[in-house]
C-alpha positions as CSV (number, residue, x, y, z in Angstrom):
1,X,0.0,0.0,0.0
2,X,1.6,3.6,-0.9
3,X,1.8,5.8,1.2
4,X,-1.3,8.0,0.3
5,X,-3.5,5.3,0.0
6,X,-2.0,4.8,3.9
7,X,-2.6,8.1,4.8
8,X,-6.1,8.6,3.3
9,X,-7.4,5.6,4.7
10,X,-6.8,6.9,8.3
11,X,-9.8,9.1,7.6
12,X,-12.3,6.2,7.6
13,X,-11.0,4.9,10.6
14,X,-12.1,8.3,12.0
15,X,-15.5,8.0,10.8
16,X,-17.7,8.5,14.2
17,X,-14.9,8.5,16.5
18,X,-14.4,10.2,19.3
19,X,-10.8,10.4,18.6
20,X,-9.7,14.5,18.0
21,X,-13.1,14.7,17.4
22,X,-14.3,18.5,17.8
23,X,-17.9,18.3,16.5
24,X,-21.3,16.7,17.6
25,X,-24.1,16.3,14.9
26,X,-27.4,15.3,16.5
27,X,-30.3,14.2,13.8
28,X,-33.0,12.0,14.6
29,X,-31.8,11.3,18.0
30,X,-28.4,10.2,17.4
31,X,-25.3,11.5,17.8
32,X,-22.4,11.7,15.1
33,X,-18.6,12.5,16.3
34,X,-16.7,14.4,13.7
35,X,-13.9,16.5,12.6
36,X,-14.2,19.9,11.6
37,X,-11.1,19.8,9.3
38,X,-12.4,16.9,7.6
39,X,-16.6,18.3,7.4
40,X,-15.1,21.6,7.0
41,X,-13.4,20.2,3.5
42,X,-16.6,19.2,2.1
43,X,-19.1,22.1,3.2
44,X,-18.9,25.7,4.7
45,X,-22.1,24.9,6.1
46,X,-20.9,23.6,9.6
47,X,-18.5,26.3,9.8
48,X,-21.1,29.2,9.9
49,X,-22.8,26.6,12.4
50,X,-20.4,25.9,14.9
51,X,-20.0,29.9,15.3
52,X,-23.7,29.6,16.5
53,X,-23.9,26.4,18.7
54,X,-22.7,25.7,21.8
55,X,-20.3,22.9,23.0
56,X,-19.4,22.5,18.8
57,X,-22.5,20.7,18.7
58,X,-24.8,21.1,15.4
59,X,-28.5,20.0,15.1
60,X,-29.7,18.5,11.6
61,X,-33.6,18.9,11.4
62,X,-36.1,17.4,8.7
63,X,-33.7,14.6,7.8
64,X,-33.1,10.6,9.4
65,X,-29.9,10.0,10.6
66,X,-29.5,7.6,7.9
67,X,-28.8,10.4,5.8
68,X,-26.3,11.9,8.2
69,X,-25.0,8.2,8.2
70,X,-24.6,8.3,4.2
71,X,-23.1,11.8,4.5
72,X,-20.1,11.1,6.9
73,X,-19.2,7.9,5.3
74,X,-18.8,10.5,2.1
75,X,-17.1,12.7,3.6
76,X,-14.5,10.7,5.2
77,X,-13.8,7.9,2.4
78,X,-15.5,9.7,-1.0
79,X,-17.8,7.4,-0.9
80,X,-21.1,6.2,0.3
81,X,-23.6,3.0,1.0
82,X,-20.6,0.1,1.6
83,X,-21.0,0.8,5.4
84,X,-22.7,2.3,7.8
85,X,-22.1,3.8,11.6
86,X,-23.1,1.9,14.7
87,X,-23.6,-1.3,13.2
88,X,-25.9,-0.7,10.1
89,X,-24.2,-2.3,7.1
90,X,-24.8,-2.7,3.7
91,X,-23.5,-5.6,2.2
92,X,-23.6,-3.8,-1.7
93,X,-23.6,-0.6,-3.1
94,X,-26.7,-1.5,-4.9
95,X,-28.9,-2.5,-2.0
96,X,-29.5,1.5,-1.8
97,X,-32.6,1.9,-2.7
98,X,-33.4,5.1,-5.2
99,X,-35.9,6.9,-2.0
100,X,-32.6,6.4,0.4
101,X,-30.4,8.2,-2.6
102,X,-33.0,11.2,-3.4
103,X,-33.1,12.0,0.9
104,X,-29.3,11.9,0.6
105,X,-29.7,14.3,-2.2
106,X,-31.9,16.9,-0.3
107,X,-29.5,16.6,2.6
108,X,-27.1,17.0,0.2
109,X,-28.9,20.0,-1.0
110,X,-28.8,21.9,2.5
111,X,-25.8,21.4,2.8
112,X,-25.2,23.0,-0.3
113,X,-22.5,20.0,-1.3
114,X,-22.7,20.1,-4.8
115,X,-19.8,17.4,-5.2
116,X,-22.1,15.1,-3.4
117,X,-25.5,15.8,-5.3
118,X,-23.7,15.1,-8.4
119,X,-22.6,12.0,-7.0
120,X,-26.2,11.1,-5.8
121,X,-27.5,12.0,-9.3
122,X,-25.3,9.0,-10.8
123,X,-26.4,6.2,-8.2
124,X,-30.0,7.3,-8.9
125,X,-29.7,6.7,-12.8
126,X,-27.8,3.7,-12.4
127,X,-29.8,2.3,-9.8
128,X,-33.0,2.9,-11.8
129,X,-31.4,1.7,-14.7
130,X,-30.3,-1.5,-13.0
131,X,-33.1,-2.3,-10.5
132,X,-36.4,-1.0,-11.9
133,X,-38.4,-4.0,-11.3
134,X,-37.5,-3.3,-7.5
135,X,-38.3,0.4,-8.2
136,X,-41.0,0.6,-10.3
137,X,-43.8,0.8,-7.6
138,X,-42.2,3.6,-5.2
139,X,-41.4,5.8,-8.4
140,X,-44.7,7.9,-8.1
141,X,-42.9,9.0,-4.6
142,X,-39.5,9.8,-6.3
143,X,-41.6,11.9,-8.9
144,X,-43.7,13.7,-5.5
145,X,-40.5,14.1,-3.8
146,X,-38.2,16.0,-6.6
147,X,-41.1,18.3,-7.9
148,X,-42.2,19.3,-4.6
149,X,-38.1,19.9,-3.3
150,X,-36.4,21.2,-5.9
151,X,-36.5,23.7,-8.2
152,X,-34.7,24.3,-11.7
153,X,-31.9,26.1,-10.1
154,X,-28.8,24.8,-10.7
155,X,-27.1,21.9,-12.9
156,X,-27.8,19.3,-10.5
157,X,-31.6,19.8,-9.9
158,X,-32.1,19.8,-13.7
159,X,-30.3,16.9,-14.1
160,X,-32.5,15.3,-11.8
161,X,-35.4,16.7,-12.7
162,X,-34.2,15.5,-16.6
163,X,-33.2,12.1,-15.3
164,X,-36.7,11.5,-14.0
165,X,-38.7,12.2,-16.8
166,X,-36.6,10.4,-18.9
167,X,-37.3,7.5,-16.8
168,X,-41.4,8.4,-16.7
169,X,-41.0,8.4,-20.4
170,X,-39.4,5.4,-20.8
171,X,-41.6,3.7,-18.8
172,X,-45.2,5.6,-19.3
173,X,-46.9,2.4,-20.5
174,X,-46.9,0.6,-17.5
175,X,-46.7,3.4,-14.7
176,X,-49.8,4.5,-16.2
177,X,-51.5,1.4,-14.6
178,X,-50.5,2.2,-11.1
179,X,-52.7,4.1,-9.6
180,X,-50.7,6.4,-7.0
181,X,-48.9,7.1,-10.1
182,X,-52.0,8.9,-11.5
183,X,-52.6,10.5,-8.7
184,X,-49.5,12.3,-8.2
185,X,-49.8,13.1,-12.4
186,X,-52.9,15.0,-11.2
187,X,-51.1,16.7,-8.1
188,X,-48.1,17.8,-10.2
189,X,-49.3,19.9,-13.1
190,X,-45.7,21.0,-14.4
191,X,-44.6,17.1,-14.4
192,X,-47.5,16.1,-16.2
193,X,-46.9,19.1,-18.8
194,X,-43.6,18.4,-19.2
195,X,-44.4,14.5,-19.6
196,X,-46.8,15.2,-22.5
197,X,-45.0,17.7,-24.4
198,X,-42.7,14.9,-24.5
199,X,-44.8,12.2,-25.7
200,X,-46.3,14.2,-28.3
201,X,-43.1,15.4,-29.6
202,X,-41.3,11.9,-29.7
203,X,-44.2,9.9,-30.5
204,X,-47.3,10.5,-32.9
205,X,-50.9,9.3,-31.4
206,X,-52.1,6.3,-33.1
207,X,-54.8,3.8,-31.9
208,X,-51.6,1.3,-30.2
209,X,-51.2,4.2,-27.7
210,X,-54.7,4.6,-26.7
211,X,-54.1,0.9,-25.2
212,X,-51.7,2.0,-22.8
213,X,-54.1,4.2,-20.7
214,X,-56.5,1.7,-19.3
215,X,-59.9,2.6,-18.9
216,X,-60.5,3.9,-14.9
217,X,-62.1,1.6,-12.4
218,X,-64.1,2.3,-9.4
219,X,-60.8,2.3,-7.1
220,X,-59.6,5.0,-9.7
221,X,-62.5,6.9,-10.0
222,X,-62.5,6.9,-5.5
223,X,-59.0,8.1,-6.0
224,X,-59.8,11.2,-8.5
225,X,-62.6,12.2,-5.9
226,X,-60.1,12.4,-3.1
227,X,-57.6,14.5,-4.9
228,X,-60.6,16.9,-5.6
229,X,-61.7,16.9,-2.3
């Protein structure tokens, strides 16, 4: 092993350790130890934070500590999902599930760790790519959860944004027959805009297309009337 690969590694065996460890996260009712010259690398954000707190000790609101969890192990070995803190594993990369990659995102996202986003943008595509069948009947909620938090702002959003739709797209004929798929079509007008534009400039209507919007059943028709209400 060379002698940076020696040295760098010595940063994952600091990963929650109490060892010359002058910060405290709390999230979720956990407690994180870390290093304000190794955070402080990846985001300003806890420096402007410690300057406010007492005891160097940082709360993280509106997020699980398994995102914290994700977030360290980036931060300390430029990487995340192989391992966790306090005995949460994961055996594979892979077993991250596309939800557990998009709340890393809007961590990622306070933060303002655009290194990391970009990062989190990958896994998602890939993931999606790789494990749709697993993904297929939570991807109403990925669609919920980036058009309600994020906005076209910066590079990272839109390739998000961009990378969902695509995906939608790609997929329209049989998300159409989930039902809390519809519903969040309904809730999320510029989705649904953008989604159509697309279809009808890619693909011409014909009579094969009409097939792959089922006619609604009682359980959809009950759903419509509660988005209403």
């Amino acid at each position: 092993m060379s002698e940076q690969r020696w040295f760098f590694g010595k940063f994952k065996d600091l990963l929650n350790s109490q060892e010359y460890s002058d910060l405290t996260i709390i999230c979720d009712g956990q407690r994180f130890a870390a290093h304000q010259c190794i955070i402080g690398l990846r985001t300003p954000f806890f420096r402007a934070a410690v300057k406010e707190s007492e005891f160097n000790t940082v709360m993280i609101h509106e997020h699980g500590a398994w995102d914290v969890i994700l977030f360290l192990e980036w931060c300390y070995t430029g990487d995340y999902g192989y391992s966790g803190i306090d005995g949460n594993y994961i055996d594979e990369k892979e077993d991250t599930r596309a939800a557990e990659h998009l709340n890393l995102y809007m961590l990622a996202d306070m933060l303002n760790v655009d290194d990391l986003k970009s990062k989190v943008v990958k896994c998602v595509k890939k993931r999606l790519a790789e494990k749709w069948t697993e993904e297929v009947s939570d991807f109403a909620d990925l669609v919920a959860s980036v058009y309600e938090n994020t906005l076209e702002t910066n590079i990272h959003n839109i390739q998000l944004r961009t990378l969902i739709m695509n995906t939608a797209y790609m997929h329209g004929a049989e998300l159409v027959t989930i039902s809390r798929y519809k519903i969040v079509l309904a809730k999320y007008g510029e989705f649904s805009a953008e989604l159509v534009t697309r279809f009808l400039s890619h693909q011409a209507p014909s009579a094969d297309l009409c097939r792959d919007f089922p006619e609604p059943g009682p359980a959809d028709l009950e759903d419509d009337r509660s988005i209403v209400d």
